[in-house]
N, C-alpha and C positions, 0 to 999 in steps of 0.2 A: 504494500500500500504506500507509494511512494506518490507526495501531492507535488502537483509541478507549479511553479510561479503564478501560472494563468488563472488555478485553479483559489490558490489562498489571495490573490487580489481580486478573485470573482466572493467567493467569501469572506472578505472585510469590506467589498466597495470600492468603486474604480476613483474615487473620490481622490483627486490631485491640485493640490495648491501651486502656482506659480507666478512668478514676478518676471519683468522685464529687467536687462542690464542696466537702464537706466534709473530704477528703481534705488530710492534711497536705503541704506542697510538700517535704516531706523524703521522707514516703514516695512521692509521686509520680515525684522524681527517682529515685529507688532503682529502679522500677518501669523506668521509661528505661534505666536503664544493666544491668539482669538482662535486659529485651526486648530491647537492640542498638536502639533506637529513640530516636527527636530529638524525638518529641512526644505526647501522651496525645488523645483524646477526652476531652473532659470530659459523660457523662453524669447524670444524674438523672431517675428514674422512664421510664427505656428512649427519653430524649429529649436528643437532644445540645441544650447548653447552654455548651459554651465546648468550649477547643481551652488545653491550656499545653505548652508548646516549656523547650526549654535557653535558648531566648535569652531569654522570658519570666523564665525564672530568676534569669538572669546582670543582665537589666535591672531586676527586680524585687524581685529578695533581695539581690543581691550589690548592688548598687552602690546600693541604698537604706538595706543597712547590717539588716535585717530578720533574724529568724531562721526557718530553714525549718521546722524542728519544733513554732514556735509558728502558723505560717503557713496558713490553711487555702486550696485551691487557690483558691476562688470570689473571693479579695482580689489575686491575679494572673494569672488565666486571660484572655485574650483570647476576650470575648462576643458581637463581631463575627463570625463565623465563614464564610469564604467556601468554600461548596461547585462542583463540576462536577457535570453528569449521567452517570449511563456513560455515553453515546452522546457523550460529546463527544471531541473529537479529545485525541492528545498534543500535538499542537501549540498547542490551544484552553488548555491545562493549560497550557503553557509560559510561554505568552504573560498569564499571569493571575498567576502567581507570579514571573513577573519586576516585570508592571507593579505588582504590590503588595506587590514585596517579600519574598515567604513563601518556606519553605522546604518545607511540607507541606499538603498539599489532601487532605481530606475527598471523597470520591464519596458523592454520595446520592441514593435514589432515592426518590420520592414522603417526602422530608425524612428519609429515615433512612439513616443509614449504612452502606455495603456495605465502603468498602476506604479506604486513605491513601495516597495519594503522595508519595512524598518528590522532590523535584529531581533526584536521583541516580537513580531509577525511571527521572525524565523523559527525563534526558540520557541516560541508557545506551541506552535504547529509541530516541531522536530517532537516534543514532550506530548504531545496528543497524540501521536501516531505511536509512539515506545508504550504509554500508557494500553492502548486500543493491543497490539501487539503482545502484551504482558496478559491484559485479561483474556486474549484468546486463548495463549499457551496454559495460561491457569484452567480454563476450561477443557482443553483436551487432555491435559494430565488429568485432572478429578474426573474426563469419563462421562 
């Protein structure tokens, strides 16, 4: 029972927040913290172009000493951006944002974006499936 990206971002909701470059990192954080979300899309012309997080924040404003209101997002946003395809596994996810560190993955499909995963998505679902898996084997042992 292996759930693939497309499937836990059909079961939480394709529901994606995003900001333009232009966008001030003030109102971007503000955005974040009214969504309940740790990270923006960063769009332009229906085309993702960066990704900015709390931690981009804290590593970028806060501790460079910058102001967010004069800050426009495109001077902190992380332009790297590493995507999954639906079809890939949680596992595939897991094992991507451990090895680089992220806390939130993009799903995209022919380069556009469907859904975001956050770690917490990952883990909750990786433990759902161990759980479901445990009480089967407990059931065909007891018979």
């Amino acid at each position: 029972m292996t759930t693939s990206a497309r499937q836990l971002i059909s079961n939480k909701g394709y529901k994606m927040y995003s900001v333009s470059p232009d966008t001030m990192v003030y109102d971007a954080i503000k955005l974040m913290t009214e969504a309940k979300v740790g990270a923006l899309l960063v769009m332009e012309d229906s085309k993702m172009v960066g990704i900015i997080s709390e931690r981009d924040y804290t590593r970028k404003i806060i501790l460079e000493t910058r102001l967010s209101r004069e800050t426009p997002v495109r001077d902190i946003m992380t332009s790297d951006v590493l995507t999954v395809a639906p079809d890939q596994s949680i596992q595939d996810c897991m094992k991507i944002m451990s090895e680089y560190h992220i806390r939130h993955l993009p799903v995209a499909e022919n380069g556009n974006p469907i859904g975001m995963l956050s770690v917490m998505d990952v883990v909750k679902n990786i433990i759902s499936e161990k759980d479901i898996l445990i009480d089967q084997l407990e059931h065909y042992i007891s018979g």
